[in-house]
C-alpha positions as CSV (number, residue, x, y, z in Angstrom):
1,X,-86.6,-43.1,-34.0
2,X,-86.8,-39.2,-33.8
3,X,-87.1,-37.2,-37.1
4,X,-83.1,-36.1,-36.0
5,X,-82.6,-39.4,-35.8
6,X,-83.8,-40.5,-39.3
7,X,-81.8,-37.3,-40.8
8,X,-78.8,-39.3,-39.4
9,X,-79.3,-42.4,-41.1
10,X,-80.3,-41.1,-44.0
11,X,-76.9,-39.6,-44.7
12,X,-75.3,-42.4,-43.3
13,X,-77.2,-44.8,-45.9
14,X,-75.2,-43.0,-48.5
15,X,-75.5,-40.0,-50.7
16,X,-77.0,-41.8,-53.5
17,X,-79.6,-42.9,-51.1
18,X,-80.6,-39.9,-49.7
19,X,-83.9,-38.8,-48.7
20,X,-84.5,-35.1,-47.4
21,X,-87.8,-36.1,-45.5
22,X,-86.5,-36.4,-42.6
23,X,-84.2,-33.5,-42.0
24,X,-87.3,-31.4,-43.6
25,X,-89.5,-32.8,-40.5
26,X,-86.6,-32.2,-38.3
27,X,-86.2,-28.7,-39.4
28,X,-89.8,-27.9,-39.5
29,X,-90.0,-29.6,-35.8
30,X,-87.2,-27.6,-34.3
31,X,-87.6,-23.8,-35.5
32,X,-85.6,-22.7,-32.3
33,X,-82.4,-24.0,-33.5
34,X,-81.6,-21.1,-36.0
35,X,-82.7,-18.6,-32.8
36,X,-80.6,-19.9,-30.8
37,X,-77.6,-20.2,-32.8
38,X,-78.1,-16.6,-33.9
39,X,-78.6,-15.4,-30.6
40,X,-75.3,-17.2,-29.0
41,X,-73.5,-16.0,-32.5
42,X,-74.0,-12.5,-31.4
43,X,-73.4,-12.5,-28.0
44,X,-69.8,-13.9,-28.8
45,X,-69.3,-10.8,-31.2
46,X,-70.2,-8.7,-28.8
47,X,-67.9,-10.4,-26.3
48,X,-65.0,-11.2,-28.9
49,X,-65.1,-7.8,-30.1
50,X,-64.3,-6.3,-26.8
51,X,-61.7,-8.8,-25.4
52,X,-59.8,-8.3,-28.8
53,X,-59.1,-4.8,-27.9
54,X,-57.7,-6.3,-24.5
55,X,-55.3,-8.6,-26.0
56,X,-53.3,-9.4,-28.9
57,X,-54.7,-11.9,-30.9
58,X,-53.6,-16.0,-31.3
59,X,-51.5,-17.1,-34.2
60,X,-53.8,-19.2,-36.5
61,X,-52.4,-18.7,-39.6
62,X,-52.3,-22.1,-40.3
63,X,-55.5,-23.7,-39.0
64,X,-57.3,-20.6,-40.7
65,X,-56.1,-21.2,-44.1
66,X,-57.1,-25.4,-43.5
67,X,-60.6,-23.9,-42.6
68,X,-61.3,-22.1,-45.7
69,X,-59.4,-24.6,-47.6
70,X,-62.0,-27.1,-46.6
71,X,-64.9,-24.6,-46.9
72,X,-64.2,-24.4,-51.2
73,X,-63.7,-27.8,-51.4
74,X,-66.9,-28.5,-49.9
75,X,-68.6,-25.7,-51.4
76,X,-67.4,-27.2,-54.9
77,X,-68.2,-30.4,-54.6
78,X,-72.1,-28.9,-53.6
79,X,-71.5,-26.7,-57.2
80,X,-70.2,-30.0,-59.3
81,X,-73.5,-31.5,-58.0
82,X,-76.1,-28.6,-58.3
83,X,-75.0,-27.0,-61.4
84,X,-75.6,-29.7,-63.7
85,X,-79.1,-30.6,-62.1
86,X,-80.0,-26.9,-62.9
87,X,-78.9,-27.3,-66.3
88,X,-80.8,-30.5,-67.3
89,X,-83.9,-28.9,-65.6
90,X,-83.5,-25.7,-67.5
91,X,-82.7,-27.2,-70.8
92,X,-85.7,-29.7,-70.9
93,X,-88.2,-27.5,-68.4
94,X,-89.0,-23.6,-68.1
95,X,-87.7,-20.9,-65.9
96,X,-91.2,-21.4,-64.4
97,X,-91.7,-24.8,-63.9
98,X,-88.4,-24.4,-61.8
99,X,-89.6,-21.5,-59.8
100,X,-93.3,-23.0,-59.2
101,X,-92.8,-26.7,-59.4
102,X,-93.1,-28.7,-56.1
103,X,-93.0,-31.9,-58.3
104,X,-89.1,-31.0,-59.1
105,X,-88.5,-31.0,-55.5
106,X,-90.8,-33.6,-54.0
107,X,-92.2,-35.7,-56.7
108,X,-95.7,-36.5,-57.5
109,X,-96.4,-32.5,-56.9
110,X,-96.6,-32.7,-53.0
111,X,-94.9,-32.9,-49.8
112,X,-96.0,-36.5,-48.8
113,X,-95.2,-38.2,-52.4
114,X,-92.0,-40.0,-53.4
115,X,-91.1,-40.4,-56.8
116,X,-90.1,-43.9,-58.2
117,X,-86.6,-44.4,-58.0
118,X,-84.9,-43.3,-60.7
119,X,-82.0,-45.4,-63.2
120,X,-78.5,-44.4,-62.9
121,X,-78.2,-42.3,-66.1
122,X,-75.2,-41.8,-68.4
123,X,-75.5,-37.8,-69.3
124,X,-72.4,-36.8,-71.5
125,X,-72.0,-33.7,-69.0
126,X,-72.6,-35.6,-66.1
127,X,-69.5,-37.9,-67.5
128,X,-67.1,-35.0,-68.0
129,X,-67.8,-34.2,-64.2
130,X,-66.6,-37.5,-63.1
131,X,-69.1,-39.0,-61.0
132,X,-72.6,-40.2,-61.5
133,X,-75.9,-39.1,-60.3
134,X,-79.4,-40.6,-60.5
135,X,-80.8,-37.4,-62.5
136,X,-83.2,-38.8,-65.1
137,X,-85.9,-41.2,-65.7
138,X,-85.8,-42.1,-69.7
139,X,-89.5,-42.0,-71.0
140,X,-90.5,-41.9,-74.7
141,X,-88.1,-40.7,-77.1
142,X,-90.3,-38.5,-78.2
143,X,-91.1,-36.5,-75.0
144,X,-88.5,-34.6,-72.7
145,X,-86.9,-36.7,-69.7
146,X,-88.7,-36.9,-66.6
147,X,-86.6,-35.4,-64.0
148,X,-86.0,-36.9,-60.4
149,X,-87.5,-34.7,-57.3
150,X,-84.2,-33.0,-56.0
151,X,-85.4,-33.9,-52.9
152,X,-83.5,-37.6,-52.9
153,X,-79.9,-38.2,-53.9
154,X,-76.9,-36.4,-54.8
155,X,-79.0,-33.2,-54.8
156,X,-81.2,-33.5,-52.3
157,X,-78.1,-34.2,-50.0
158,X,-76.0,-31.3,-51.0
159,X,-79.3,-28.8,-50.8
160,X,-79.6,-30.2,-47.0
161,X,-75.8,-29.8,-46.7
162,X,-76.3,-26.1,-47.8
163,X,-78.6,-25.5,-45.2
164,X,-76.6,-27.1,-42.4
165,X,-73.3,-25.7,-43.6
166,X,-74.6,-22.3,-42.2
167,X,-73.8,-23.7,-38.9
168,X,-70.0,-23.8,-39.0
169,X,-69.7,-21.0,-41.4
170,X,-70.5,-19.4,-37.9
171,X,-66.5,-19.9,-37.0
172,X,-65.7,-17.6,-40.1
173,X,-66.2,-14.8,-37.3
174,X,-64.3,-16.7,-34.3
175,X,-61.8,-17.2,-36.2
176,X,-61.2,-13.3,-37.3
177,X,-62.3,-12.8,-33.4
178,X,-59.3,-15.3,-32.3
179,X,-56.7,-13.5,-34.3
180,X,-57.5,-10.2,-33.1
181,X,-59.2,-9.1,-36.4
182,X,-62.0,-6.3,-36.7
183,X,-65.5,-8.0,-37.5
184,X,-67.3,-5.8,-39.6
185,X,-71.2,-5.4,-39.7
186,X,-71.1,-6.7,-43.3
187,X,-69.4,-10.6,-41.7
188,X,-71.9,-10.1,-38.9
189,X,-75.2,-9.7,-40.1
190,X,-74.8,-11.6,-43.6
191,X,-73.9,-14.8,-41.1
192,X,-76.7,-14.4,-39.0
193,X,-79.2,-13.6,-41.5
194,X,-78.1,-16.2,-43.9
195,X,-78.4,-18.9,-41.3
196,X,-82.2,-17.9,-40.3
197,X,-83.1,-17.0,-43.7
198,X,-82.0,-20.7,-45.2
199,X,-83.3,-22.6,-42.2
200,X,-87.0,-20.9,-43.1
201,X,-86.7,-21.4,-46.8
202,X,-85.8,-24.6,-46.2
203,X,-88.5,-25.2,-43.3
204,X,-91.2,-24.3,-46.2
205,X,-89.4,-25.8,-49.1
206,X,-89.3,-23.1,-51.7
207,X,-88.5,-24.2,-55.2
208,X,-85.9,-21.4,-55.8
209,X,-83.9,-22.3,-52.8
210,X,-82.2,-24.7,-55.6
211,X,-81.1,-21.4,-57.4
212,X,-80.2,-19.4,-54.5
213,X,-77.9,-22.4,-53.0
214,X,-76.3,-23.3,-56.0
215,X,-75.0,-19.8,-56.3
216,X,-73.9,-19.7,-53.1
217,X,-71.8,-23.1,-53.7
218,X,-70.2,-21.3,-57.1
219,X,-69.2,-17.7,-54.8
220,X,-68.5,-19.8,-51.5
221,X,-65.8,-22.3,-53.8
222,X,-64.1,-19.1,-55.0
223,X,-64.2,-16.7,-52.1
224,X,-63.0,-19.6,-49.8
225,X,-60.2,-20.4,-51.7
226,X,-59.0,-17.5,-52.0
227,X,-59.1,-16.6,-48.4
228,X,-57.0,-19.9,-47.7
229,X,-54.5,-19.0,-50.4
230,X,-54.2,-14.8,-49.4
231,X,-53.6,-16.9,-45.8
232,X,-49.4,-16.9,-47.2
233,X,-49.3,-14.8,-50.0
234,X,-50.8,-11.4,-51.6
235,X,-50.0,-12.6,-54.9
236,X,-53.5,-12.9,-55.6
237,X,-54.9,-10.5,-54.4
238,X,-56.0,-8.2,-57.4
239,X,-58.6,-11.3,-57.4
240,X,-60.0,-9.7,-54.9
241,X,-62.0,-6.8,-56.9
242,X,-63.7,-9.8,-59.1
243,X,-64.9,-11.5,-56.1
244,X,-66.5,-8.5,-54.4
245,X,-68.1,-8.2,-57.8
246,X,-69.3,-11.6,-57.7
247,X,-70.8,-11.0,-55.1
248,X,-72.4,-7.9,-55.7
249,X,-73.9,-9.7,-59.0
250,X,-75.0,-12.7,-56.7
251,X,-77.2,-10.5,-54.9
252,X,-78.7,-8.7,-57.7
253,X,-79.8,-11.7,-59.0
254,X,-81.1,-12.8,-56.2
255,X,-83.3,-9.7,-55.6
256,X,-84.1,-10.6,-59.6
257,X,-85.3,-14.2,-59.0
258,X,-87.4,-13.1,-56.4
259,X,-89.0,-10.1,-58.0
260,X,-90.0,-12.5,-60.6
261,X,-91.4,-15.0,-59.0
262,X,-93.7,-12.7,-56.9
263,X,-94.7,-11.4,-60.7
264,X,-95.5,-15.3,-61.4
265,X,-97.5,-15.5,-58.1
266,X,-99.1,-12.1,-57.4
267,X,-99.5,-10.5,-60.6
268,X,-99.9,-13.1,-62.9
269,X,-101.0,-15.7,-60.9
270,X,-99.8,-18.7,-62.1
271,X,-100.1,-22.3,-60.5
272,X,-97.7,-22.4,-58.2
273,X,-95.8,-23.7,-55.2
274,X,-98.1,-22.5,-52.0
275,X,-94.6,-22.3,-49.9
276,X,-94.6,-18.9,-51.6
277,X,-95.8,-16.2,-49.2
278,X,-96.1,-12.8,-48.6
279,X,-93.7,-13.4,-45.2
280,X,-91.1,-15.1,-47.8
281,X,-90.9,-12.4,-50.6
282,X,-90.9,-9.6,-48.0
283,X,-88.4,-11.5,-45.7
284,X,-86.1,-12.6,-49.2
285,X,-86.5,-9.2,-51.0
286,X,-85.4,-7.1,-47.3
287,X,-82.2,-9.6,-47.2
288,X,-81.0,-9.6,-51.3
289,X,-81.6,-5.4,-51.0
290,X,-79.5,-5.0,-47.8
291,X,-76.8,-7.5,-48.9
292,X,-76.7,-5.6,-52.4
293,X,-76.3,-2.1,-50.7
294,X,-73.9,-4.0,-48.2
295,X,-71.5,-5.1,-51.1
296,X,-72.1,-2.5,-53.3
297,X,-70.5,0.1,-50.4
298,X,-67.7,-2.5,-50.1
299,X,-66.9,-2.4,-53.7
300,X,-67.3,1.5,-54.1
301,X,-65.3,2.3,-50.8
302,X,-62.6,-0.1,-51.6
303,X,-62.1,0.1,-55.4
304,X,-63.9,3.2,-57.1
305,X,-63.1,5.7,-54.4
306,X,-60.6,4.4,-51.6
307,X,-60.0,6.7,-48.5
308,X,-56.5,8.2,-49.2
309,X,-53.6,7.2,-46.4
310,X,-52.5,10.5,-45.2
311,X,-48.9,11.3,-45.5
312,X,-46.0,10.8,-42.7
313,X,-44.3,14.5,-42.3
């Protein structure tokens, strides 16, 4: 069975079940996927973008607001997963071992090991979430909770989920294309880049691709709900403001976790992940910076200083 194929079956063996080993061989194996989907992304903006001014565009009112109904709810379920994981791991580990700890993602402290399986755990937030999730290994009372690699199960899944999801969010643009709606270079270029840039963090397995995804589950289950909701009705819409800066602070704090973590690994030098290089912090740090200069134009252009409509004589 290809490496594709065992990606397959391991989702189809259940979430609880999963195991990201083979979609991480897959992905390594296949680095041309990403390239091509960018490349064919483009070339139908470019196309769309002149056909639109050809034609009036289709009524999708209906089928767009489904779309980005089903984008939140998947992007919530991913944050009702993720969020708690990063809370156990930051209430019984350090910032650090988060950032620089292989063993939190693959077990054992390297790519080939697998950890034991863990016990189905009863964790008081975990219980006020409504589902369970095989999160921690009880050990001595005395010691902090061995945590399972989030490489297998619930998290494991929604992290591979994350990185696939990038895919479809491609029809963000067709759809705006379809209804005869401008495509700015802001929808554009976040869409590619965040598709190439998730498929390589995920190809090398960076610790803080936990951090970055989860954020972008928490944003994605707002922004998407909105934009299915705005779909019939403006009532909402001075949501809009809090969003953009929501955004705006995603990306700062992305630019800050990876700032800090080439501090950890350059500067002070701390044991650390080797999927940390100097192609990663210069790729991540060029991507956070544009996106944050990106959304901070949106937000001063379309709430501090607005262009005045001129008046009809």
């Amino acid at each position: 069975m290809t490496a594709f194929g065992e990606m397959l079956k391991g989702a189809a063996d259940g979430v609880e079940h999963f195991d990201c080993h083979a979609s991480w061989q897959w992905v390594t194996a296949n680095p041309e996927a990403p390239v091509a989907a960018v490349a064919a992304y483009l070339a139908m903006v470019a196309v769309g973008k002149l056909l639109i001014k050809e034609r009036h565009g289709f009524q999708l009112r209906h089928l767009f607001a489904l779309w980005n109904a089903v984008l939140s709810a998947f992007s919530t379920a991913g944050l009702v997963v993720c969020l708690p994981y990063l809370f156990l791991v930051l209430t019984h580990r350090t910032p650090e071992e988060l950032i620089c700890s292989d063993e939190l993602m693959w077990g054992n402290g390297s790519i080939g090991g697998r950890p034991e399986r863990p016990i189905n755990s009863e964790h008081p937030l975990l219980e006020l979430l409504f589902f369970s999730i095989d999160t921690i290994v009880h050990g001595d009372e005395n010691e902090a909770p061995v945590l399972a690699a989030s490489c297998y199960g619930h998290m494991g899944y929604f992290m591979t989920a994350f990185m696939l999801s990038k895919f479809p969010e491609l029809l963000d643009t067709a759809f705006l294309l379809l209804m005869g709606k401008p495509v700015s270079f802001l929808q554009w270029y976040h869409h590619a880049t965040v598709l190439a840039f998730s498929w390589f963090a995920y190809s090398i397995a960076t610790p803080t691709a936990m951090l970055f995804g989860t954020m972008n589950y928490a944003i994605h289950s707002v922004m998407y709900a909105y934009f299915a909701v705005s779909t019939y009705t403006r009532y909402f819409s001075f949501l809009r403001i809090y969003i953009t800066g929501l955004q705006l602070m995603q990306m700062f704090v992305g630019l800050f976790i990876n700032l800090y973590t080439y501090y950890l690994v350059r500067i002070e030098q701390v044991v650390c992940s080797p999927s940390y290089s100097d192609t990663y912090f210069g790729a991540c740090f060029a991507l956070y910076a544009s996106y944050f200069v990106l959304f901070a134009h949106l937000f001063y252009v379309n709430y501090i200083d607005p262009p005045k409509k001129s008046k009809k004589l």
